[in-house]
C-alpha positions in Angstrom: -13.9 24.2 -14.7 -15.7 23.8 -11.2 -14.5 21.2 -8.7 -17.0 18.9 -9.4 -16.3 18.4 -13.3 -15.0 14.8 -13.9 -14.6 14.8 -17.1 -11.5 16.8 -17.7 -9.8 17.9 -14.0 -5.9 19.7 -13.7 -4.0 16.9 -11.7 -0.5 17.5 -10.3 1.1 14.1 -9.5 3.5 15.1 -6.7 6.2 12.2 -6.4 7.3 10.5 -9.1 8.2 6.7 -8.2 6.5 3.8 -9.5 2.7 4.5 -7.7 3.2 8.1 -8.5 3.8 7.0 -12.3 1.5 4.5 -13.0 -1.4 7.1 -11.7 0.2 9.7 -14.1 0.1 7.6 -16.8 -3.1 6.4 -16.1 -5.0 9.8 -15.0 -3.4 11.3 -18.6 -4.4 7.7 -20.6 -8.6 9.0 -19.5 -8.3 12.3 -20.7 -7.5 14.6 -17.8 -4.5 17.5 -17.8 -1.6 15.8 -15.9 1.7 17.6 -14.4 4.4 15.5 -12.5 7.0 17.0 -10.0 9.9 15.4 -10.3 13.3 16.8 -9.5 16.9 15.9 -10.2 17.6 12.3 -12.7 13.9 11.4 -12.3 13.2 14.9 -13.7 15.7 14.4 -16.7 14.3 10.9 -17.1 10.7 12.1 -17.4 11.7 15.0 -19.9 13.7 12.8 -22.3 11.3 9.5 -22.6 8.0 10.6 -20.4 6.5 8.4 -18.1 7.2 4.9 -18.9 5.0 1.5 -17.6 6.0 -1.8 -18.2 4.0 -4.6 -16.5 5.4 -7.9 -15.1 5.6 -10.5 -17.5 4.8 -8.2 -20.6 7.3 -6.8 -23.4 5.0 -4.5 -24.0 6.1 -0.5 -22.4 3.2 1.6 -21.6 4.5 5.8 -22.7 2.5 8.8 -21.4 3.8 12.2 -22.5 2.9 14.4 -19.4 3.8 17.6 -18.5 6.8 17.6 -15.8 7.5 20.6 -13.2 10.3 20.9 -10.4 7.6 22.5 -7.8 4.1 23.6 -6.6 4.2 27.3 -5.7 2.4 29.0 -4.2 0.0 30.5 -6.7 -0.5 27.2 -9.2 -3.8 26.0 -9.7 -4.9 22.3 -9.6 -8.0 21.0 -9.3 -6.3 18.0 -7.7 -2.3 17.3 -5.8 -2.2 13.4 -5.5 0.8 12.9 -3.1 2.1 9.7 -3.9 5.5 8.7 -1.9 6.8 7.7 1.1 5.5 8.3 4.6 8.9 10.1 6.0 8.9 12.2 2.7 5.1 13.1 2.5 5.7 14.7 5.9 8.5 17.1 5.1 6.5 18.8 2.3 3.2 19.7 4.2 4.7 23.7 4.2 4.9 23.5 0.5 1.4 21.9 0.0 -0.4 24.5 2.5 1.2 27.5 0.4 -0.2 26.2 -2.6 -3.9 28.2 -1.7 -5.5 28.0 -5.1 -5.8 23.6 -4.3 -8.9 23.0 -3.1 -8.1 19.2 -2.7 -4.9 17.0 -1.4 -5.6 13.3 -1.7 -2.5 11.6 0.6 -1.6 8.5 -1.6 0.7 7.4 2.3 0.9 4.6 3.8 0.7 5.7 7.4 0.2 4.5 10.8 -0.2 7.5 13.1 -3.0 8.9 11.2 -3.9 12.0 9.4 -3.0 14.6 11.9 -0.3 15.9 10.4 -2.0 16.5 7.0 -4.7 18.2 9.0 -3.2 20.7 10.9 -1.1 22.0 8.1 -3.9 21.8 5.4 -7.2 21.7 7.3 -9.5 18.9 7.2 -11.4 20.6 4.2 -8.6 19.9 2.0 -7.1 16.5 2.8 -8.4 13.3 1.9 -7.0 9.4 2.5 -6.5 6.7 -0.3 -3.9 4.3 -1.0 -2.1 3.2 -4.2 -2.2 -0.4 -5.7 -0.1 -2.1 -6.3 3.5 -1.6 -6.4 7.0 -1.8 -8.6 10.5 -0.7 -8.7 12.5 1.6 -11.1 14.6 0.4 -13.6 16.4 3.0 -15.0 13.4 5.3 -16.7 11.3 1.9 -16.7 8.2 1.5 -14.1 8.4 -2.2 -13.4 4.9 -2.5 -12.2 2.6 -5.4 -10.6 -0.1 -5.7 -13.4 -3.0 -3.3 -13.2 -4.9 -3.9 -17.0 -8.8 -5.5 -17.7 -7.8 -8.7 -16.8 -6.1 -7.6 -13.1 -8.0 -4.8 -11.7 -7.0 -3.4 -8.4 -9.1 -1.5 -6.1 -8.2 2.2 -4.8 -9.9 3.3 -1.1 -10.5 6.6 -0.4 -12.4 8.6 1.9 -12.3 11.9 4.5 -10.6 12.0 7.4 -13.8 12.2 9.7 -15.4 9.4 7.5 -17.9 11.2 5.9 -19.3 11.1 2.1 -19.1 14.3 0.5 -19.9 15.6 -3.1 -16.1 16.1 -3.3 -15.3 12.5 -2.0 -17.6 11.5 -4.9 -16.0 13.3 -7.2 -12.5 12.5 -6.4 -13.4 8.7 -6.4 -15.2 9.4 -9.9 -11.7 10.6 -11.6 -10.3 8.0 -9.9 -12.6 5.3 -12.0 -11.4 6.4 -14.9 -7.9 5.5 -14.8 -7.9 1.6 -16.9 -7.7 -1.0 -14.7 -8.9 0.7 -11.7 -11.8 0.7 -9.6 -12.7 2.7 -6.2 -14.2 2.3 -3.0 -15.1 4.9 -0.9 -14.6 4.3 2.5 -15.7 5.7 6.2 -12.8 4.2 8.0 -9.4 5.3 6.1 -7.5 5.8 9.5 -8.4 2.5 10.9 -8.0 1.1 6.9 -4.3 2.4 6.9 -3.3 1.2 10.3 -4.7 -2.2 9.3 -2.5 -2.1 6.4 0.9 -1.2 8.5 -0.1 -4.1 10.9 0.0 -6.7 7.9 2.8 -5.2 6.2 5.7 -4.0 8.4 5.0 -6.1 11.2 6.0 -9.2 10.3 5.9 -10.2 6.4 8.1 -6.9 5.2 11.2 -7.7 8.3 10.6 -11.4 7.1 12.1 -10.3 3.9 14.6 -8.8 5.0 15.5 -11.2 7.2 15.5 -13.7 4.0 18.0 -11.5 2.2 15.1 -9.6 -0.1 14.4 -12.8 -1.6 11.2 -14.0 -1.7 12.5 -17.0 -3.0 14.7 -17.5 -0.1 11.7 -16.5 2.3 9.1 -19.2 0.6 12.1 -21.8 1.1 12.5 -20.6 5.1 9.2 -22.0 7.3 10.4 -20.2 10.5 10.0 -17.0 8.9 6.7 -17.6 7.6 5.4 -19.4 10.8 7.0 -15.5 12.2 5.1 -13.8 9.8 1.6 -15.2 10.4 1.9 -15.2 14.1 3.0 -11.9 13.9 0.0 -10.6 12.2 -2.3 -12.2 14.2 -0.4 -10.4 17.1 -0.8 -6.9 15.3 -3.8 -7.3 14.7 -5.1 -8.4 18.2 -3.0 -5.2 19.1 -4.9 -3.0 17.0 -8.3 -4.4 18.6 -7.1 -3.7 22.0 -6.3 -0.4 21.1 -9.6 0.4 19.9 -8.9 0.5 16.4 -11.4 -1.7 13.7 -9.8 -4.7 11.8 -10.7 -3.7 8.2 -11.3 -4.6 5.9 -13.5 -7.8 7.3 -11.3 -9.9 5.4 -8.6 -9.5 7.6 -10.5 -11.8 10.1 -9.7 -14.7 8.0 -6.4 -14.8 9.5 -7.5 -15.8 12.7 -10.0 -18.8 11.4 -7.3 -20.3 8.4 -5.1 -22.6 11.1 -1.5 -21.7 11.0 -0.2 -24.5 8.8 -2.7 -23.5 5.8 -2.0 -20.0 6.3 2.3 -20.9 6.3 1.2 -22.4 3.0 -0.9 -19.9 1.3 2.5 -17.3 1.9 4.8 -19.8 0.7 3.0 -20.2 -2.7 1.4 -16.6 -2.7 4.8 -14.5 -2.4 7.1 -16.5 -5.4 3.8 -15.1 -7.9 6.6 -13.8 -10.6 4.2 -10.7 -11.0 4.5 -9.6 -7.5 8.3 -9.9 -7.6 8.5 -6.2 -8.6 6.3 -4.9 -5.0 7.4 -8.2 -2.5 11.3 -7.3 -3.6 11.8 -4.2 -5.4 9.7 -2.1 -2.8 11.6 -3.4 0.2 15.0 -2.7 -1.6 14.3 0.6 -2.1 11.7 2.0 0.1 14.0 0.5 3.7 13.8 4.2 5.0 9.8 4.1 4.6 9.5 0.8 5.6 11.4 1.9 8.8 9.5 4.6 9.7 6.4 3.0 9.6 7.7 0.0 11.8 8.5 2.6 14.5 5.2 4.6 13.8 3.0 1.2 14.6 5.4 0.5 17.7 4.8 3.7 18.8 1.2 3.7 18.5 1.3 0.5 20.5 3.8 1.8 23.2 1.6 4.7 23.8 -1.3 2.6 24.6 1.0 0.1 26.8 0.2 -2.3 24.3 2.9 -5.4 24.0 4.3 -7.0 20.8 6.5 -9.2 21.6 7.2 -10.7 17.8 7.1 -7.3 16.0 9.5 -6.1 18.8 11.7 -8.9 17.8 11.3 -8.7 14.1 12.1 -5.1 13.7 15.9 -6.0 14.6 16.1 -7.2 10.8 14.7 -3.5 9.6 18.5 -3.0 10.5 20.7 -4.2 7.3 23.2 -5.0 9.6 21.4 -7.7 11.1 22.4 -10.8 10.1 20.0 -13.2 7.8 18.0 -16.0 8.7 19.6 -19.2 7.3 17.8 -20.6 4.4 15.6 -23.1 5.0 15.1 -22.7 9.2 12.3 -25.0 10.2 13.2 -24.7 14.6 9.7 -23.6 14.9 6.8 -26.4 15.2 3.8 -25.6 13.7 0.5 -25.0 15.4 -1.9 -27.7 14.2 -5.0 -26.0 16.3 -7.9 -25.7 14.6 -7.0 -28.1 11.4 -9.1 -30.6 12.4 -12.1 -28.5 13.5 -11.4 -26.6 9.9 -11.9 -30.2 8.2 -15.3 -30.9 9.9 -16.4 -27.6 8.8 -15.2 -27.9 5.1 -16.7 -31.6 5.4 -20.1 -30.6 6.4 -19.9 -28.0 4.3 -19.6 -30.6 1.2 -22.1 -32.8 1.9 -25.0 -29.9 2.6 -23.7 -28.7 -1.0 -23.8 -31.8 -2.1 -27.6 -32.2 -0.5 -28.1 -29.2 -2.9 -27.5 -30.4 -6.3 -28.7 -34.0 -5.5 
């Protein structure tokens, strides 16, 4: 089988947590020849009941029989290693990954802030490319509780090379990719910038927001000065990233700035108790504090080494720290910032009435 053969490729799944799972599961599900590494109770797990999925909100558990190893050595061949798992651990396995010669292709499944360097000078740039894994769980016992990812909820996976170019192999990659149900692909010049956008939205403010609401979105919806905290603090990462030179991306990510504060504090409040993203808004955080971490201090650093000041990520990070005390339930000391609300409701009113000159 060449490189380029999408129907049938020889994936090895390296980490075995929920992301790592559901791509297992998914990848075997369209045909292709999937291995998992796995070591230790996962490893016992996966040999006695295989990979299990079960979906928020559904009964219904989702079993792939894979095959299961306990390493890549040096002379395995894959067509394909998808490293799926945390930032801190993806790092401490690059001198296993550039023994493994005979793989042609490492896609880095990493959430990351400091970019792809690492992954570049141990593998070369020929054999490293970016994505990111939608959308998240938790393990319960040998049980993947996942976000839904079916017909009805379809996520989609970016990917793309480190220097931003299209290549035969980027299509390729992104064509196995497609096939996994519920899945679709977008490949992308800007995975760096894509993946630093992503830390900035995540770890600056909303993921220390739940921690400092006890890992309970509940708690956190019920708590406006948290949420007022996390959407001023993304609009402060953000503006960070600009001034260092990085792209906000995707686009959408501008909408934070033009949605007024008050909206916005609503949109979380309702947006984070969704029952079907309990699994990645609680479960992730709960288990994944070491990543989460990591990544905090990777942005900071990124900004500290361009002089850059965050003044609300600076103070947020304090409640990475489980030692730091919660935020009481239901703080409201913060006032809201009404700017923009009423220019936003001349705007939507306009809007109407030339829609409304439309139909009529």
């Amino acid at each position: 089988m060449t490189q380029h053969d999408t129907t049938r490729w020889n994936i090895l799944i390296y980490g075995a947590g929920p992301m790592g799972s559901i791509i297992a599961a998914r990848l075997h599900e369209a045909g292709h020849q999937v291995s998992v590494l796995a070591r230790n109770e996962r490893l016992a797990q996966l040999r006695e009941h295989g990979v299990v999925i079960q979906e928020e909100g559904s009964a219904t558990l989702e079993t792939a029989r894979v095959q299961v190893v306990e390493a890549l050595n040096p002379d395995d061949e894959y067509d394909l290693v998808i490293v799926v798992m945390r930032r801190n651990q993806a790092l401490q396995i690059l001198d296993t990954l550039a023994a493994a010669g005979n793989v042609p292709t490492f896609l880095f499944m990493v959430n990351s802030a400091a970019g792809p360097d690492a992954y570049v000078e141990a593998l070369g740039a020929e054999r490293v490319l970016l994505g990111f894994p939608y959308p998240g769980g938790e393990r319960d016992g040998h049980v993947m509780q996942m976000v839904p990812v079916n017909e009805n909820k379809t996520w989609k996976i970016p990917v793309g090379e480190v220097d931003g170019r299209v290549t035969e192999r980027t299509r390729a990659v992104a064509q196995v990719l497609r096939s996994m149900r519920g899945y679709k692909v977008e490949i992308r010049r800007d995975m760096d910038a894509w993946l630093k956008n992503h830390v900035a939205l995540l770890m600056t403010a909303l993921a220390p927001a739940i921690y400092a609401a006890g890992i309970s979105t509940r708690r956190l919806a019920a708590t406006r000065d948290l949420l007022v905290l996390s959407v001023r603090g993304i609009r402060e990462a953000l503006r960070a990233l600009h001034r260092a030179g990085v792209p906000l991306t995707p686009r959408s990510v501008l909408l934070v700035f033009f949605i007024p504060e008050p909206i916005l504090v609503s949109i979380f409040a309702k947006r984070i108790q969704d029952p079907s993203l309990r699994s990645s808004l609680e479960g992730h955080p709960r288990a994944g504090r070491d990543e989460l971490t990591f990544l905090a201090e990777e942005l900071a650093s990124f900004f500290r080494s361009r002089n850059i000041e965050t003044p609300i990520f600076d103070a947020m990070r304090a409640y990475y720290d489980p030692e730091t005390p919660p935020v009481p339930e239901g703080s409201q000391e913060l006032r809201l910032r009404w700017t923009g609300v009423v220019a936003l409701s001349i705007a939507m009113s306009a809007l109407g009435l030339m829609l409304y000159g439309l139909w009529v």
